[in-house]
C-alpha positions as CSV (number, residue, x, y, z in Angstrom):
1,X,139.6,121.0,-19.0
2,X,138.9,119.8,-15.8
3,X,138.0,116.4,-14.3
4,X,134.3,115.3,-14.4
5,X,132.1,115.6,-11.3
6,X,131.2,112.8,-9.8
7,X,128.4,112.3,-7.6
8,X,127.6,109.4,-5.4
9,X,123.9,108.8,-5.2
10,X,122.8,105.8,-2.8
11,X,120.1,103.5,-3.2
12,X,119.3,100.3,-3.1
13,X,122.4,99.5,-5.3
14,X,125.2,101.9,-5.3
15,X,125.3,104.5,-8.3
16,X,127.7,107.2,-9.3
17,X,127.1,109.9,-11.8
18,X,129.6,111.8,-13.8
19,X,128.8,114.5,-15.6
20,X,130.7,114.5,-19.3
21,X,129.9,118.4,-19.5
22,X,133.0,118.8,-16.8
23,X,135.3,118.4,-19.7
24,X,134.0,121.2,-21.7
25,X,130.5,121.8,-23.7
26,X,132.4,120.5,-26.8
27,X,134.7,117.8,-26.0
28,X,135.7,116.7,-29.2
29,X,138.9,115.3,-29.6
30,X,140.6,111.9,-28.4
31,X,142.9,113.1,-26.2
32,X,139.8,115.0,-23.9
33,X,138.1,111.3,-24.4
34,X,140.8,109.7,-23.2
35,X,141.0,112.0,-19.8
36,X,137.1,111.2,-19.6
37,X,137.6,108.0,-20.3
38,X,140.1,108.3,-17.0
39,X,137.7,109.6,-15.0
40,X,135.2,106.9,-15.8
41,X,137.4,104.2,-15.4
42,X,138.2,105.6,-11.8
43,X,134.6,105.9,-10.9
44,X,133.9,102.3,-12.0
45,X,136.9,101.4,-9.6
46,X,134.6,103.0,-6.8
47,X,131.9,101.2,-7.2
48,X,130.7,97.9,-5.3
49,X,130.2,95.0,-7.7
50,X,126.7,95.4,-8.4
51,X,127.3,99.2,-8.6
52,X,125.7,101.3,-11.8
53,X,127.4,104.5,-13.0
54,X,125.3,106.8,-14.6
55,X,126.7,109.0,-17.8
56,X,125.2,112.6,-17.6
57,X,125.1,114.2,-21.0
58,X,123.4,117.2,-19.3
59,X,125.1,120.4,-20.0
60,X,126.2,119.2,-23.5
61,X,125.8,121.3,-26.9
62,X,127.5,118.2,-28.8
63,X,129.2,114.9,-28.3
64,X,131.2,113.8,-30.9
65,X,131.9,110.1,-32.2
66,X,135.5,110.3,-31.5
67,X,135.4,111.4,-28.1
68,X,132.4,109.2,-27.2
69,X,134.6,106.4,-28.6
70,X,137.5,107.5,-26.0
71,X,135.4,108.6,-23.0
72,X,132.8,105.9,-22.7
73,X,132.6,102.9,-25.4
74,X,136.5,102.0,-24.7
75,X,135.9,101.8,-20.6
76,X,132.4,99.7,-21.4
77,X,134.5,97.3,-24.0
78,X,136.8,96.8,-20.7
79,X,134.0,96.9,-17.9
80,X,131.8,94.1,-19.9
81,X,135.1,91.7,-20.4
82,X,135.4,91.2,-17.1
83,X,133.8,88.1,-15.8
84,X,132.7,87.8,-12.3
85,X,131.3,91.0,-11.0
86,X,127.7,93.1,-12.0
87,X,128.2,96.8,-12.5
88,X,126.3,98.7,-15.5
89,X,127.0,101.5,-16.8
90,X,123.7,103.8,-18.8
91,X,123.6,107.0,-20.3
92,X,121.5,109.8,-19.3
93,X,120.7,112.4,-21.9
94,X,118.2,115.3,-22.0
95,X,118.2,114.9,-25.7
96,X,118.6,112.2,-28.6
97,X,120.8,114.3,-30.6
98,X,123.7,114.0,-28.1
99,X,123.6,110.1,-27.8
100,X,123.8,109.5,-32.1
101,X,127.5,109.9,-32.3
102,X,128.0,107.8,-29.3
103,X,125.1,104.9,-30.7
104,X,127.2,104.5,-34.1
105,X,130.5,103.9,-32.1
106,X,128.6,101.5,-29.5
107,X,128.0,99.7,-32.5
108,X,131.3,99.8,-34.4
109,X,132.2,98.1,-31.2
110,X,129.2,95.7,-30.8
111,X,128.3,96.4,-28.1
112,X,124.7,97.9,-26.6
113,X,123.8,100.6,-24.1
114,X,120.7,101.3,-22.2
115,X,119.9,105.0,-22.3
116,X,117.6,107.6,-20.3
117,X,117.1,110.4,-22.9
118,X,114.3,112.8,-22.2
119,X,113.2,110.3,-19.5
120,X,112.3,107.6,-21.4
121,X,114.7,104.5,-21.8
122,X,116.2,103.5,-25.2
123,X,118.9,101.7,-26.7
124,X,121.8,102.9,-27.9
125,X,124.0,100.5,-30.6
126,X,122.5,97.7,-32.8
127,X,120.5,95.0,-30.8
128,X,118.5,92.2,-32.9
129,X,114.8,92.2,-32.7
130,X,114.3,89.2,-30.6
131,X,116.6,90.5,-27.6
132,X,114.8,93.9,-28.0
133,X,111.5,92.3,-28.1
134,X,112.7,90.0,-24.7
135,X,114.4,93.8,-23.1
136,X,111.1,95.5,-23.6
137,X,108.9,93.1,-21.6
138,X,111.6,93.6,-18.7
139,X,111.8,97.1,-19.0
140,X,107.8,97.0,-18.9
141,X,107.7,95.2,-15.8
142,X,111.1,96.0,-14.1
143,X,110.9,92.3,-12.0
144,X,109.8,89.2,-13.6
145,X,110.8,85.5,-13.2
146,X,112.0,83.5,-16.7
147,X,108.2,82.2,-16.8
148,X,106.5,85.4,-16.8
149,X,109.3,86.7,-19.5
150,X,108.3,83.1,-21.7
151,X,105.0,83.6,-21.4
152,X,104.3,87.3,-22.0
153,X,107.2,86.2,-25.5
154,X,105.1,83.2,-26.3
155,X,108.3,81.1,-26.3
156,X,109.4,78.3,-24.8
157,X,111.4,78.7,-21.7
158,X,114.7,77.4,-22.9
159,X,114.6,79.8,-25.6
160,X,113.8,82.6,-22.9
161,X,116.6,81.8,-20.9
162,X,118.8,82.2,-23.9
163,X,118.0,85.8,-24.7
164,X,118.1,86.6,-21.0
165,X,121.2,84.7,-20.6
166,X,122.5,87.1,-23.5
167,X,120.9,90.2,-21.8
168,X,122.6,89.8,-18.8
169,X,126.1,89.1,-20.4
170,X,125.7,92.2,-22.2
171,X,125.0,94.0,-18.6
172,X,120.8,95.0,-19.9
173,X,119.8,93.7,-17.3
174,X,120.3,92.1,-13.9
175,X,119.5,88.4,-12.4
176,X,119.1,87.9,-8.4
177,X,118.9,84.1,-6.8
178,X,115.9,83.0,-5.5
179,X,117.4,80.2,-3.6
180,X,114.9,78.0,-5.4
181,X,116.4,74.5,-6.2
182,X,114.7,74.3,-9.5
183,X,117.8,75.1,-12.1
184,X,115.1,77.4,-14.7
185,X,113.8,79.1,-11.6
186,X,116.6,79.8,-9.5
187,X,116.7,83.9,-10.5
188,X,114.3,86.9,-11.2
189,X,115.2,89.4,-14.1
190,X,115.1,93.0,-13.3
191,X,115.8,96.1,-15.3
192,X,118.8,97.8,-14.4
193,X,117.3,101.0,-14.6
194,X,115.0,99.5,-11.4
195,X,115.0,101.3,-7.9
């Protein structure tokens, strides 16, 4: 059992990716999670405040609910507590089987995860229909003002800024200032999977 590898991948927002599969094929047990869940933790230290950190699943034959649990839900429980800064962290998978464990204990927790499995984004945990609904339209079209989002819902924008409100506490997806005076127009929403 080795560390993970970590790999630092620059774009327009800083991303890390750590490959899970540098713990074994197999990791299984809490003890390898919670070395993982080490590693993960120190990556997330690296990164800038608006930073993303990108779980590889590659090189996996299983990932099992009580590492998963250790490794990755634990270190998202503490990343989304704390108040003030804008990482993400999303799961990249070459296959759905390998992410089933890891949605039931996303969602023992409450808690929600954007992942990338086969290339195609999905969600991992339990997240009610109208915050789905609201995350697809932004995934759709990866920068939209609250307006665009209301409109494209047909809801009121009050409501809209609700759900988004709730999207972006949950780290789904990303606001940036416009610098526009209007308080329900001061920010776009973009998908965190955006670049």
């Amino acid at each position: 059992m080795g560390g993970g590898r970590i790999v630092g991948i620059m774009s327009s927002r800083e991303k890390k990716r750590i490959q899970i599969s540098g713990f074994g094929k197999r990791p299984g047990t809490r003890v390898e999670g919670g070395e993982a869940g080490e590693a993960l933790r120190g990556a997330l230290a690296e990164l800038s405040m608006d930073g993303q950190l990108v779980i590889s699943l590659e090189g996996l034959d299983i990932l099992s609910g009580t590492f998963a649990d250790e490794a990755i839900v634990r270190p998202y429980s503490e990343l989304l507590a704390q108040k003030g800064d804008h990482r993400t962290m999303i799961i990249d998978s070459p296959t759905e089987d390998l992410t089933e464990d890891l949605s039931r204990a996303l969602s023992a927790f409450g808690l929600v995860m954007i992942a990338v499995v086969g290339g195609k984004w999905c969600v991992l945990g339990v997240l009610p229909p109208q915050l789905l609904a609201t995350l697809v339209v932004i995934m759709n079209r990866p920068v939209l003002s609250v307006k665009e989002i209301a409109t494209e819902l047909d809801i009121k924008p009050a409501a809209c800024h609700r759900r988004i409100g709730r999207l972006a506490d949950m780290r789904l997806v990303r606001l940036e200032e416009t610098g526009k005076p209007a308080p329900k127009t001061r920010f776009t929403v973009h998908s965190i999977l955006e670049d």
